[in-house]
N, C-alpha and C positions, 0 to 999 in steps of 0.2 A: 289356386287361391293367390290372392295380393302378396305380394312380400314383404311384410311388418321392418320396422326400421331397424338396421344393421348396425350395431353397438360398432365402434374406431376398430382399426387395426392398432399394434401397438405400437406402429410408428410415430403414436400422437405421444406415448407415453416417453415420460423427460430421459434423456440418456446418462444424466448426471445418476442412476441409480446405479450402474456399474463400479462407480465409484465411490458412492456416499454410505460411509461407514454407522450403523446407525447404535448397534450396541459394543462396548468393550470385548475384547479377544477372550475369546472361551477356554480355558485349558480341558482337553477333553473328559472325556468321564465312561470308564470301561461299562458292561453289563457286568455288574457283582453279580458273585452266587448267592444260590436262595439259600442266605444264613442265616444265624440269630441278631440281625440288622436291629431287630426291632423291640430285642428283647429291655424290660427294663418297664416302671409304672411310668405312665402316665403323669408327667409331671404337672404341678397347678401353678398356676400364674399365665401371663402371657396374652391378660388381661391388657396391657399396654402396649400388646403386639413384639413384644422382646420374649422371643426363644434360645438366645446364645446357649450353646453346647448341646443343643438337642439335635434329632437326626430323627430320619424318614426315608422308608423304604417306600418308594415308587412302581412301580410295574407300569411299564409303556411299552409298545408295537415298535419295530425296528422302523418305522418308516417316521415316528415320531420321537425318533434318537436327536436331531437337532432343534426340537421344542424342547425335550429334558433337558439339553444344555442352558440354552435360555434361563426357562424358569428355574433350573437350580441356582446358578448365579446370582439370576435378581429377587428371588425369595430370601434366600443368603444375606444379599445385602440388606433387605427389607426386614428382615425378624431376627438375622444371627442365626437361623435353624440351618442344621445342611441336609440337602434332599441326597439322597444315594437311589439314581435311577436304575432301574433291570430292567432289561432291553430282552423283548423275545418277536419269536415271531408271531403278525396279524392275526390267523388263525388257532394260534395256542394261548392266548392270553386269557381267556375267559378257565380253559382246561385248569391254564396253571394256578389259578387264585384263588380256583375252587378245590382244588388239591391239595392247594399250600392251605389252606384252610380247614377242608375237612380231615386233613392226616394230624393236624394239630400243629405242626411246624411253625403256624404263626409267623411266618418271616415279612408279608406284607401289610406296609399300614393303610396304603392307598392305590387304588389301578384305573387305568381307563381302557375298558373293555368297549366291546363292540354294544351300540346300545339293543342290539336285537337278542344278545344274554343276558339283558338284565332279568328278565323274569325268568330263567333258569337259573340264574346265580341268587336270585332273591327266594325262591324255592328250593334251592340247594343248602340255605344257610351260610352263604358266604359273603353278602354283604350288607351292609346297613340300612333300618329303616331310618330314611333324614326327615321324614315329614313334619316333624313337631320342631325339631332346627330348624328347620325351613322358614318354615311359618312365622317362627319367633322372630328371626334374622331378619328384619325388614331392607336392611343393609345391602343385600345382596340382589332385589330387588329383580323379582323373577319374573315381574311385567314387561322387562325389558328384553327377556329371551325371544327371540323371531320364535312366534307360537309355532306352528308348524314343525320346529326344531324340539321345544321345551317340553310337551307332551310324550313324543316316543324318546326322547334321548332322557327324562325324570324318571317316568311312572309307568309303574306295573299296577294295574288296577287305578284305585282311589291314592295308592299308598307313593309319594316320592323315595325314590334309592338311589338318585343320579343328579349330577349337575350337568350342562352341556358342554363338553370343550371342544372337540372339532368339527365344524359344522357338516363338513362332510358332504358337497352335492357335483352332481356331473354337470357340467355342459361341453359345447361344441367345437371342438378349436379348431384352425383350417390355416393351413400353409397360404397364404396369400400368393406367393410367386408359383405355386404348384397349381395352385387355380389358374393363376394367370396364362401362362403354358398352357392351360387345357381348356381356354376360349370360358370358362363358368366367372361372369362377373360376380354373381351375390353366393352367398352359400343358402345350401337347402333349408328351408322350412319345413318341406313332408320328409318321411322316412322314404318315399316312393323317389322323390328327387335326390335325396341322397345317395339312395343306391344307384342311381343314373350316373350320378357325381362318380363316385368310388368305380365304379366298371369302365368310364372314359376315362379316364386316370389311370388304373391299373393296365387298360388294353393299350393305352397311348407309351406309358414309361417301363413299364414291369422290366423289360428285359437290360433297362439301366438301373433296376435295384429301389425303383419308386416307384409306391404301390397308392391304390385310393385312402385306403385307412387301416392302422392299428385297429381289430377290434380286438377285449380283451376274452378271453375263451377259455383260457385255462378253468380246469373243474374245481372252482373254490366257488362258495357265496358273495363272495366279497369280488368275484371277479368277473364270471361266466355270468352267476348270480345279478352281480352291478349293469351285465350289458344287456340281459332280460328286464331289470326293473325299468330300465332306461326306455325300453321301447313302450313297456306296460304303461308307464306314465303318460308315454304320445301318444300313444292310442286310446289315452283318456279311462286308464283299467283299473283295477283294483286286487290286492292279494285275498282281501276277507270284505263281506256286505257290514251295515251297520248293526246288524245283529253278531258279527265275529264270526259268524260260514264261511267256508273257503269258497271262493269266486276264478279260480287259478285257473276253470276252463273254460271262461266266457271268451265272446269274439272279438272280445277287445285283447283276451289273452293269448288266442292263439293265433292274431293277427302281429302279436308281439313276437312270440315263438316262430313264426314265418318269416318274420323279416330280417331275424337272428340267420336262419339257412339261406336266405337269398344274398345274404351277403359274405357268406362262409367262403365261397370260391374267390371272390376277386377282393380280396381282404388281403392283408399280409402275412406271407405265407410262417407258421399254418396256426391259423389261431384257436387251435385247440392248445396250442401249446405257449400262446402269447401272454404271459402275466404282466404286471406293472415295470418289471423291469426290459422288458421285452420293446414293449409299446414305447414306454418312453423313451429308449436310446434310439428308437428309428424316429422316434417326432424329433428330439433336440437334434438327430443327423440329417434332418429334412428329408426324409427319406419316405415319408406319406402325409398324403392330403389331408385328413381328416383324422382325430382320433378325439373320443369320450372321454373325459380323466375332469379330477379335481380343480377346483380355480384356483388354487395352488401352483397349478402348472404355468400359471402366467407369469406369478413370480421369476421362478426358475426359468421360463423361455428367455427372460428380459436380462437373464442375468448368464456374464458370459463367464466369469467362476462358477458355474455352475454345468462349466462345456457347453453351451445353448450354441448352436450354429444357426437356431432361428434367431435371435436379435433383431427386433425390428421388419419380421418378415412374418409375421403370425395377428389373427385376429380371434374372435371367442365370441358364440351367439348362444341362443338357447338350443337347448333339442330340439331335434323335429318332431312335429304332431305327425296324427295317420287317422284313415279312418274319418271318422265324424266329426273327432277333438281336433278346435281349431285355436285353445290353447294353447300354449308353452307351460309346459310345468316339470320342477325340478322332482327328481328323486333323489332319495336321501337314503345313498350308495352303500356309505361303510363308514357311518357317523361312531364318534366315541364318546363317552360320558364318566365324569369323575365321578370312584366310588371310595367307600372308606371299608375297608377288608370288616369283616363281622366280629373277630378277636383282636384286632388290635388293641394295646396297652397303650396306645400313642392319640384316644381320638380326638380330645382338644387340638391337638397340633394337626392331626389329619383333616379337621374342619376348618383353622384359621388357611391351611393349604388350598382344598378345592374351593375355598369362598375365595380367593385371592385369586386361585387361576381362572376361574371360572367368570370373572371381571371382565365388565366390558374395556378398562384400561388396558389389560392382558388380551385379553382378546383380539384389541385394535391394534397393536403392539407386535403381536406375533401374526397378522396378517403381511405384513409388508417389512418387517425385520430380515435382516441380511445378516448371516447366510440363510436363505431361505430354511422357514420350520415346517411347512408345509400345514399352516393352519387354514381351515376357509372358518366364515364368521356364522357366530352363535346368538350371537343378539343386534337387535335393531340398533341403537347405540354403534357401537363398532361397525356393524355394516356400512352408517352412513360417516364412516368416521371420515372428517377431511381430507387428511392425510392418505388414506387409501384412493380415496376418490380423484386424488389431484395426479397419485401414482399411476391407479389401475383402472380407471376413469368406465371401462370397458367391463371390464370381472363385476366391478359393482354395478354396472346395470344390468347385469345380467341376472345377477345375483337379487336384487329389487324385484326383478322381473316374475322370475319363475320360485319363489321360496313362499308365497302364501299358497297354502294348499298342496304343499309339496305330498310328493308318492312316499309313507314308510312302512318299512317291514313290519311283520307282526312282532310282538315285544313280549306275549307272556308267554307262561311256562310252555315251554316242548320247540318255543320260536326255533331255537337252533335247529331241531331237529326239520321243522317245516324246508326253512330254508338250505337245508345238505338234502331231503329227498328231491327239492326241485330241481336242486345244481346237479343232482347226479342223472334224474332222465333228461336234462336239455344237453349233457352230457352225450348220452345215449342219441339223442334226435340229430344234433349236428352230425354225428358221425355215421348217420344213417342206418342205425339200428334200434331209433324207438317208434317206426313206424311214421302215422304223418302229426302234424303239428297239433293236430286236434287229437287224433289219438294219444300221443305224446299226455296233452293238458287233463286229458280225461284219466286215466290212469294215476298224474297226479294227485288231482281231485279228491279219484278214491283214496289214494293215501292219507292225505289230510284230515280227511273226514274222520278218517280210523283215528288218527294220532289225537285231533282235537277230541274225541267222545272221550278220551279215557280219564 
């Protein structure tokens, strides 16, 4: 197929951002324990946006420890409230809120979970319905949320329990000078050319330590899980029909599941064991062609406090399509959603909070703020925010590109569990003991079927 047009490398992108200091010095801010942070009524006023002497317990993912900095300081400054962030990890955030909740502990007033628990956390009793806030709040103005985003990172059902904050989508970054080495002038459009990509690269450099691509494989949903969605969505797939059936072993799906093995061997070794930390210190060491991750990652490419050895040597397109889909569409990896904990004694202040961060101001703000927060964008507004655009000129076309109709996980109750039995047999398949890709998806199938009837 034709080669659709190649968003810049970020050679285009200004070198004055190594240097251009955009918010004040942060004094850091530990993960507190889960204490009685939050104990205390509900104070009234605040009406005029003045909360001096109040405080809020937060719960965030350790990879969004430099957004909590952020936003506690300029909340701070903005209302007098002080945010006191707890910092855990990606995959316990949802466990802990709903713990911290159902044990009665009450220690959180606000969290932003993965939005594919919200409908177990909203069936669990652990977080708020915002619908008739919402509604009221014309201020907040949720027409502006990139739809695609605002549907699964809100609502469970008819009902909202979420706002959006990290938009959360993969695309395609590529070592410009690794390509160049390896004769590939454009980067791949099909997932078929890509693995071509990634095996002349690997067969050409492996034995200097540079490989075709980071995939990421470790057995989390948020990981193994992200680099399955990733293909699902080029090969034009789907998790559930519009009736909410699972769809998990059509041939779109196990076209997805196959192209995850064909690339198992000549990937960096061994990406059963390659998590986010994994991946990215071989991208910023230029140490592979190719890797899937957040548009975030651009930020941080660009920026050499942040150890980037690519500076200036990296570009970023959509995924590759496969199959019949000859579009480009994002999937929406390991997005997160402000919620407001179900007992909190704090929720006026825990709403003037997520309505503030959940801003397209904040939002535009913490896309391209230094030191990188690792936010990608939640609404239309900030997407086309100028300032991103004149920075990252490239992440934003991308990001235009592939976010209407994006791929998202299933979101009501049992979500969680859907997506841990899928992570766990593509577990199994990679490593050559769930049979073939199609048996693999069949298998799942039947799982789901079970899980969704009950």
């Amino acid at each position: 197929m034709p080669k659709p047009h190649t968003p810049t490398s970020s050679g285009a992108f200004s070198r004055r951002r190594a240097l251009r200091v955009t918010i004040p010095a942060i004094v850091g801010i530990g993960a507190l324990a889960l204490s009685g942070c939050s104990a205390g009524a509900d104070t009234s006023g605040g009406d005029d946006g003045d909360f001096s002497g109040q405080e809020l317990t937060v719960l965030m993912i350790a990879s969004h420890e430099g957004a909590s900095k952020w936003l506690a300081e300029e909340f701070e400054k903005e209302t007098g409230a002080k945010i006191n962030p707890v910092i855990v990890p990606y995959d316990e955030i949802g466990s802990k809120l709903a713990l911290d909740q159902q044990s009665g502990a009450n220690t959180i007033d606000v969290a932003a979970p993965w939005y594919v628990s919200l409908g177990d956390l909203a069936s669990d009793g652990a977080i708020q319905d915002l619908t008739d806030w919402v509604d009221s709040d014309k201020d907040i103005d949720t027409a502006d949320f990139i739809p695609a985003i605002d549907q699964p990172y809100s609502f469970v059902g008819d009902q909202r329990y979420g706002l959006p904050f990290d938009g959360d989508t993969h695309v395609l970054f590529y070592n410009t000078d690794i390509l160049a080495r390896n004769g590939i002038s454009e980067p791949p459009t099909t997932w078929d050319e890509y693995l071509q990509d990634v095996t002349t690269i690997t067969a050409n450099e492996s034995a200097n330590g540079v490989y075709g691509a980071a995939v990421f494989g470790q057995k989390s949903p948020l990981i193994l899980g992200a680099s399955f969605a990733n293909r699902l969505a080029g090969f034009g797939g789907e998790f559930l029909d519009a009736d909410g059936k699972p769809t998990i072993n059509s041939p779109e799906a196990v076209a997805a599941a196959q192209a995850l093995v064909d690339v198992n061997d000549v990937a960096l070794p061994t990406p059963a064991e390659t998590d986010f930390g994994a991946g990215n210190s071989a991208w910023f060491a230029g140490k592979v062609g190719f890797i899937e991750n957040w548009t975030d990652l651009g930020v941080r490419s660009q920026d050499p406090e942040s150890g980037s050895e690519v500076v200036d040597k990296w570009g970023v397109t959509t995924l590759p399509v496969g199959g019949d889909n000859s579009t480009p569409r994002a999937s929406l990896v390991a997005g997160f959603s402000w919620v407001i904990a179900a007992n909190t004694q704090k929720t006026e202040l825990s709403k003037a909070f997520i309505k503030w961060a959940a801003s397209s101001k904040v939002n535009a703000a913490l896309l391209t703020a230094l030191p990188p927060t690792g936010i990608d964008p939640n609404r239309e507004s900030s997407l086309n925010d100028a300032t991103y655009g004149e920075e990252f000129p490239s992440i934003q076309e991308v990001n235009r590109t592939t976010l209407n109709g994006a791929l998202a996980w299933p979101t009501g109750k049992h979500a969680t569990e859907l997506a841990q039995v899928l992570t766990d047999d593509l577990a199994k398949l990679l490593a050559g003991e769930g049979g073939t890709a199609q048996e693999t998806l069949d298998g799942v199938q039947a799982k789901w079927e079970k899980i969704l009837a009950d």
